[in-house]
C-alpha positions in Angstrom: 21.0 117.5 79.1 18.3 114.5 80.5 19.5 111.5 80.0 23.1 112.0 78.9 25.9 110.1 80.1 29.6 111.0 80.2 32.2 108.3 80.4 34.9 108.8 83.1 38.0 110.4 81.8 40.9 108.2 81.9 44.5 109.5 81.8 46.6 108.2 78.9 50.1 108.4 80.0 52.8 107.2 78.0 55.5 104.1 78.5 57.9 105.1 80.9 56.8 108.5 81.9 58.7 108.2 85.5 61.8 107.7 83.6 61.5 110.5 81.7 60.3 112.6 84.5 63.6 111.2 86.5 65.9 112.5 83.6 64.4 115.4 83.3 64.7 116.3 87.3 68.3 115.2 87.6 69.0 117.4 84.0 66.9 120.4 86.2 68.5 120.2 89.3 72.0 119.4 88.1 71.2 123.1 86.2 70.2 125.0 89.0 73.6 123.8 91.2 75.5 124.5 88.4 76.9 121.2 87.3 75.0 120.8 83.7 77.1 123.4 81.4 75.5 122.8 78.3 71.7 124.0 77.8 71.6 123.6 73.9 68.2 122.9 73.1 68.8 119.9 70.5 71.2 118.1 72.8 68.6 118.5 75.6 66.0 116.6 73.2 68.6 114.5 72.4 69.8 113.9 76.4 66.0 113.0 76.8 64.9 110.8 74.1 68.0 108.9 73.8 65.3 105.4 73.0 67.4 102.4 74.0 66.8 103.5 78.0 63.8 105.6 77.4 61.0 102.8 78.3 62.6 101.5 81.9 65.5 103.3 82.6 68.8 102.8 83.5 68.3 106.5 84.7 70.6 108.6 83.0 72.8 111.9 83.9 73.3 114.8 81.4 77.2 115.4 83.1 77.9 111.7 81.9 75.6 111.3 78.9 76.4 114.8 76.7 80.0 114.2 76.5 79.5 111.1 74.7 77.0 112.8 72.2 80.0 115.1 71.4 82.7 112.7 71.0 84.3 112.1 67.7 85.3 108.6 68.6 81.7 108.4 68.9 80.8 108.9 65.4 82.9 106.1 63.5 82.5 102.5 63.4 83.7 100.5 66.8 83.3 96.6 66.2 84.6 96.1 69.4 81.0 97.9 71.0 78.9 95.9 68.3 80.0 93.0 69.5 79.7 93.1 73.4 76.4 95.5 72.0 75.1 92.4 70.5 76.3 90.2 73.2 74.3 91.9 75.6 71.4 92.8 73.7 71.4 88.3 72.9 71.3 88.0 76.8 69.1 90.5 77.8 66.4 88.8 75.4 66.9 85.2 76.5 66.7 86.5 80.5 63.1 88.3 79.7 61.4 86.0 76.6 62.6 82.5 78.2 62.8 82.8 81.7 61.1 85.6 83.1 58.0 84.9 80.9 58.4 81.4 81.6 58.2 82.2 85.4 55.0 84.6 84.9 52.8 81.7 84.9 54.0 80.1 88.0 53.9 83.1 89.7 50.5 84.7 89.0 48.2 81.8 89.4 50.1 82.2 93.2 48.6 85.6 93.6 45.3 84.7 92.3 44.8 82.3 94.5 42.8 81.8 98.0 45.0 79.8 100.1 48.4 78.4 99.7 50.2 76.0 101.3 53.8 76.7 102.1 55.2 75.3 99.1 53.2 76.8 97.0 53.8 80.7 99.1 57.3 80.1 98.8 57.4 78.8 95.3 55.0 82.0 94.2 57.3 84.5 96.2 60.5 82.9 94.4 59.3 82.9 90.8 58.3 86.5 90.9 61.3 87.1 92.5 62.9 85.3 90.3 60.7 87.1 87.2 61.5 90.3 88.2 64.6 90.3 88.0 65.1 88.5 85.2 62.7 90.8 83.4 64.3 94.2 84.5 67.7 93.5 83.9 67.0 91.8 80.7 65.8 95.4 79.7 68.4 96.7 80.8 71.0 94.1 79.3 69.2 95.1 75.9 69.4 98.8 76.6 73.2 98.7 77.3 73.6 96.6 74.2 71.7 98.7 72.2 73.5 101.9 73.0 77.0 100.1 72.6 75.9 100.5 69.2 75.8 104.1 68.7 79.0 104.0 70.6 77.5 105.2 73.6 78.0 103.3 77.2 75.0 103.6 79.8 75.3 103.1 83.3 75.1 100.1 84.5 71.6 99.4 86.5 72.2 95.5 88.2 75.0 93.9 90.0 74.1 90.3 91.0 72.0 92.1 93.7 70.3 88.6 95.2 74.4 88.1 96.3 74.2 90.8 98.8 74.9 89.6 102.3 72.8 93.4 103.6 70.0 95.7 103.0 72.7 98.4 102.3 74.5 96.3 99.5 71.5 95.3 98.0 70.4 98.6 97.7 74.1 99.2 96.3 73.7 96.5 93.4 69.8 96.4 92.7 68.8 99.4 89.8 71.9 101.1 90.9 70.9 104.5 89.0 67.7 104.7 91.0 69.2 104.0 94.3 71.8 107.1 92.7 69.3 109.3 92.1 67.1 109.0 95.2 70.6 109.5 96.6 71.6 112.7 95.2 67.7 114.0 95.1 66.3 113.2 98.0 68.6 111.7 100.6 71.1 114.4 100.5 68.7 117.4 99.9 66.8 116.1 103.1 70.3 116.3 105.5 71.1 112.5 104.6 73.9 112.0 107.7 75.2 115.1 108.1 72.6 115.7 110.9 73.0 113.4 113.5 71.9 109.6 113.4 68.5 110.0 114.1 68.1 112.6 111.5 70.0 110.0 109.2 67.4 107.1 110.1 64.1 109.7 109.3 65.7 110.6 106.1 66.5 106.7 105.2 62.5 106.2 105.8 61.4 109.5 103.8 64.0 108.7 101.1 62.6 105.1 100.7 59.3 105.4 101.3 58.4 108.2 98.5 61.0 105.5 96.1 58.1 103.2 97.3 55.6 105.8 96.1 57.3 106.6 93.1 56.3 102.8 91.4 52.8 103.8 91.9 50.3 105.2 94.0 49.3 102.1 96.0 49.5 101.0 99.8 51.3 98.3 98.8 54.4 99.9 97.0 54.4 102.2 100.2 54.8 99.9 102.3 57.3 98.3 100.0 58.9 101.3 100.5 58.7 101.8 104.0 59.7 98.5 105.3 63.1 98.6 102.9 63.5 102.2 104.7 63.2 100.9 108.0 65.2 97.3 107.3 67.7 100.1 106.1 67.8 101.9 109.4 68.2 98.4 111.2 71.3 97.3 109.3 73.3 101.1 110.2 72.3 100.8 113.7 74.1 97.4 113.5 77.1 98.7 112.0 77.0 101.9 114.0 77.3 99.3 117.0 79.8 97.4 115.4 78.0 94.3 114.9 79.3 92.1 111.7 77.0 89.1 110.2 79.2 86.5 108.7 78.3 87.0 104.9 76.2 83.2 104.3 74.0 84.1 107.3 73.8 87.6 106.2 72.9 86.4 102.1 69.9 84.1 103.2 68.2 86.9 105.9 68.7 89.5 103.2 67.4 87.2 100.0 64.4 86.3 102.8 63.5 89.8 103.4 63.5 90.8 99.7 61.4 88.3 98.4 59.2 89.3 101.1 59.2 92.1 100.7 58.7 91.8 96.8 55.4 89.7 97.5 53.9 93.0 98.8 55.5 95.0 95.4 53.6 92.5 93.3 50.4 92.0 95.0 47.2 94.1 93.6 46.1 95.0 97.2 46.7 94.1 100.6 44.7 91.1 101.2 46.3 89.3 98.6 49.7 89.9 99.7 48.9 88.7 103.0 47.2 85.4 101.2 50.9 84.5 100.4 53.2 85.6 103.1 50.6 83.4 105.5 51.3 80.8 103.0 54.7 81.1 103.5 54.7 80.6 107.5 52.1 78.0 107.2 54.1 75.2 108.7 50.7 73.2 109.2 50.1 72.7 105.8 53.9 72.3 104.1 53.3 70.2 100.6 51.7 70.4 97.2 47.8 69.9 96.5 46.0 70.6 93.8 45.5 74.2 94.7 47.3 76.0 91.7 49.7 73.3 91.1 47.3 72.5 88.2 48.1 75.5 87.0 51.9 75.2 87.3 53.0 73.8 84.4 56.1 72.1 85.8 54.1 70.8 88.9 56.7 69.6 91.5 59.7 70.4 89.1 59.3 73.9 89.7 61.0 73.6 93.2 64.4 72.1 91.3 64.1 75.1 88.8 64.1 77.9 91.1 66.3 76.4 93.5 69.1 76.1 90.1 68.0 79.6 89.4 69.2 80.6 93.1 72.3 79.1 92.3 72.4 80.4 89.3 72.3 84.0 90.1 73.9 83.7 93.8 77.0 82.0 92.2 77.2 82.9 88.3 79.0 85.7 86.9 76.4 88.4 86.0 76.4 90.1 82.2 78.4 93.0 82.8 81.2 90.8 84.3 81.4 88.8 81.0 81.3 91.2 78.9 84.4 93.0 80.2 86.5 90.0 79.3 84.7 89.1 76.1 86.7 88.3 73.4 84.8 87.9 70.1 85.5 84.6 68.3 83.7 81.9 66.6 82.7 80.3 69.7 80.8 83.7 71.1 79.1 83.9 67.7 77.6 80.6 67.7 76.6 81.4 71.8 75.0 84.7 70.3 73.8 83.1 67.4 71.6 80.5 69.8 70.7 83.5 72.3 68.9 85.8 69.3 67.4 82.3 67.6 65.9 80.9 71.2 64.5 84.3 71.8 63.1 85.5 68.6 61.2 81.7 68.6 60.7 82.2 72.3 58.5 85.4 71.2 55.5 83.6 70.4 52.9 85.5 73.0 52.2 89.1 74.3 54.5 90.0 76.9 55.6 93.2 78.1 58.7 94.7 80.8 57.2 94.7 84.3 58.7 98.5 84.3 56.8 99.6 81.5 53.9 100.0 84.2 55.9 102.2 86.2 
């Protein structure tokens, strides 16, 4: 008709779709090879809306998930769960609601910005760094904990990755379930190295760069993708060679290239990506200025707060190391106890999990 007008149609997809997608592949494919034996249609529902994981992974197997469901041990009480459940869940909330949102607003005022000196890059590429992690695997501490209660142990996703002195061992310890799925899915399906080394280096690309693709259809996560495909390539050559980096030298290059390389992740386009990384080589212009330091709330402290936090997680035991030899007494309670109370009164703004976008 004249004069009508149609608004665009926009796509409502729900929180976490690729995670269920994920689950739902691995549950197909594991049928179709044979390896998932039970095809009940309640226990698939229940395999797929399991909720403590549902929103950001970790990504789940039905061969390891299903037995678990079944178990009778499964069904009673186990206060030894609730309390490394609870303990997990308390750490989990602390890592996202005091210092990943905390580090939010030092790190996009970085992003937003013009021009950067090389403080400020480097100070922006660390607290997102910083952020994401902090955020993912505060999710996934949560999830963990949350499924402890029901009895029910999930992978686990994170492994101190920022220690990893390679590419290949970060990619070993950073969402471990995702690295095991593009493994088992993509890699292998392709040839992975059972077809000569070149055929191995193209599949490394491929395999990466579609796990690039698969946080969202933007140059920017395939490039992401690409260059951790390629940096992957780099570091089997060197071992194929027989070349050995002593592990300090080899913990800075690789902690360089990922927060790099995360710069791109987070960046809304190219251009601004490229805003920071200059800023980072910008040897002419080193210091502070009143760029977006007067958005950074702790101004020139920041720089002692993310250079703790790399010590922090380069040098700290991670969660799932404590909570092997946790032993509940009155002095984990009370370290609980200030956990849930810091971050329920840390909850005073709208945040949400970085992978919910994904």
């Amino acid at each position: 008709m004249t004069g009508s007008r149609f608004s665009p149609l926009y796509v409502i997809l729900p929180l976490g779709i690729s995670f269920f997608t994920f689950t739902q592949i691995a549950y197909l494919v594991d049928a179709y090879r044979g390896e998932a034996k039970e095809y009940s249609f309640i226990n698939y529902v229940l395999f797929v809306t399991f909720f403590p994981h549902l929103i950001a992974g970790p990504i789940i197997h039905h061969k390891e998930m299903m037995p678990q469901f079944a178990s009778l041990r499964g069904k009673v009480l186990n206060w030894k769960n609730i309390s490394n459940g609870l303990f997990l869940f308390a750490v989990g909330l602390v890592k996202k609601v005091l210092i990943a949102d905390s580090l939010a607003h030092w790190a996009n005022p970085g992003f937003k910005a013009m021009s950067l000196t090389m403080v400020e890059a480097w100070a922006t590429a660390l607290s997102y760094t910083f952020q994401l992690y902090f955020d993912f695997s505060g999710y996934t501490d949560m999830a963990i904990g949350l499924s402890l209660f029901f009895n029910i142990q999930l992978p686990q996703n994170f492994n101190s990755p920022y220690k990893s002195a390679s590419i290949i061992e970060f990619w070993r310890r950073w969402h471990m379930t995702l690295s095991r799925f593009l493994r088992d899915y993509l890699y292998i399906p392709l040839g992975g190295s059972c077809r000569g080394l070149f055929r191995k280096c193209i599949n490394l690309v491929i395999t990466m760069t579609l796990g690039g693709l698969w946080h969202g259809a933007a140059w920017t996560f395939v490039i992401w993708g690409f260059l951790h495909g390629v940096a992957l390539v780099i570091n089997h050559l060197w071992r194929t060679i027989g070349f050995r980096m002593h592990w300090l030298p080899g913990r800075i290059l690789t902690f360089f290239f990922v927060t790099a390389t995360w710069v791109i992740f987070r960046a809304e386009n190219l251009p601004q990506a490229l805003v920071v990384l200059k800023g980072m080589i910008n040897i002419k212009h080193v210091g502070l200025h009143t760029g977006i330091t007067q958005a950074l709330p702790a101004g020139r402290n920041e720089i002692v707060v993310l250079a703790l936090l790399y010590l922090f997680v380069t040098c700290w035991k991670n969660s799932a190391a404590w909570v092997m030899n946790l032993k509940p007494n009155w002095k984990w309670a009370m370290v609980v106890t200030v956990f849930l109370v810091a971050g329920i009164f840390g909850m005073n703004r709208v945040s949400e999990f970085l992978y919910f976008q994904f």
